[in-house]
C-alpha positions in Angstrom: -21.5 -10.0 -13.4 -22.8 -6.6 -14.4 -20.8 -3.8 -16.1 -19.3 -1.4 -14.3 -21.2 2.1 -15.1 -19.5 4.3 -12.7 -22.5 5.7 -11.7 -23.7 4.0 -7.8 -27.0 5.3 -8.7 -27.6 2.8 -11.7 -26.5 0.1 -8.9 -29.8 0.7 -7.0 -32.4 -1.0 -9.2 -34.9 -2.0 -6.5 -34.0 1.5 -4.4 -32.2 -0.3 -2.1 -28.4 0.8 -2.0 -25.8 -2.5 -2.9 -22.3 -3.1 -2.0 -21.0 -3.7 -5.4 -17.3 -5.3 -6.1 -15.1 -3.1 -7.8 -13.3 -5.8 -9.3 -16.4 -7.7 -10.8 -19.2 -5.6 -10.5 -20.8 -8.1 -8.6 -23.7 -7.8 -5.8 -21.6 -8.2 -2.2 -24.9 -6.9 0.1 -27.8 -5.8 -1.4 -29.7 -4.0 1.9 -26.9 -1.8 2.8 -26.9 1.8 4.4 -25.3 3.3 1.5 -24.0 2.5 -1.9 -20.6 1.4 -2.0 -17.7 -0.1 -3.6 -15.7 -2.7 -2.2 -13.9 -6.2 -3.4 -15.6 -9.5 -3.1 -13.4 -12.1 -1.0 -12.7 -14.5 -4.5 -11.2 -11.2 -5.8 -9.7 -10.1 -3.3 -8.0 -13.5 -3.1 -7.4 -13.4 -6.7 -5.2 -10.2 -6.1 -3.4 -12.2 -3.4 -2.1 -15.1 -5.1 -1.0 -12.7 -7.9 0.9 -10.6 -5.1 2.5 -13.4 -4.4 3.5 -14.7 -7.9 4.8 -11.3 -8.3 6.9 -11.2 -5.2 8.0 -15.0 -5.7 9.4 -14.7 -9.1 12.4 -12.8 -8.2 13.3 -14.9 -5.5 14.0 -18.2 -7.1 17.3 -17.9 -9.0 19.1 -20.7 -7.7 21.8 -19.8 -10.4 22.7 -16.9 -9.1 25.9 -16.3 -6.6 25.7 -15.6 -3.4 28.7 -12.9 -3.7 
């Protein structure tokens, strides 16, 4: 993982724009048209399963009434 700088200019190293994660700062595609920012697949299904969690907390009060 590399810091995040901000700047897509620093991400270029080689002079070869990168897809970078915006998550992780990690290297998604490093012979890309442009410089970007996207989110890798584990982080993007890292922010799934804590959607989820999120949404499924509320949802299991079996103590509660139905009235």
């Amino acid at each position: 993982m590399t810091p995040d700088t901000g700047d897509m200019e620093s991400q270029k190293g080689d002079g070869r724009a990168k897809v970078v994660c915006a998550w992780c700062g990690g290297v998604i595609r490093s012979a890309a048209p442009k410089a970007a920012k996207r989110m890798c697949q584990p982080c993007f299904a890292r922010m799934m399963r804590e959607h989820g969690r999120a949404h499924l907390q509320g949802a299991g009060r079996s103590y509660a009434s139905e009235r």
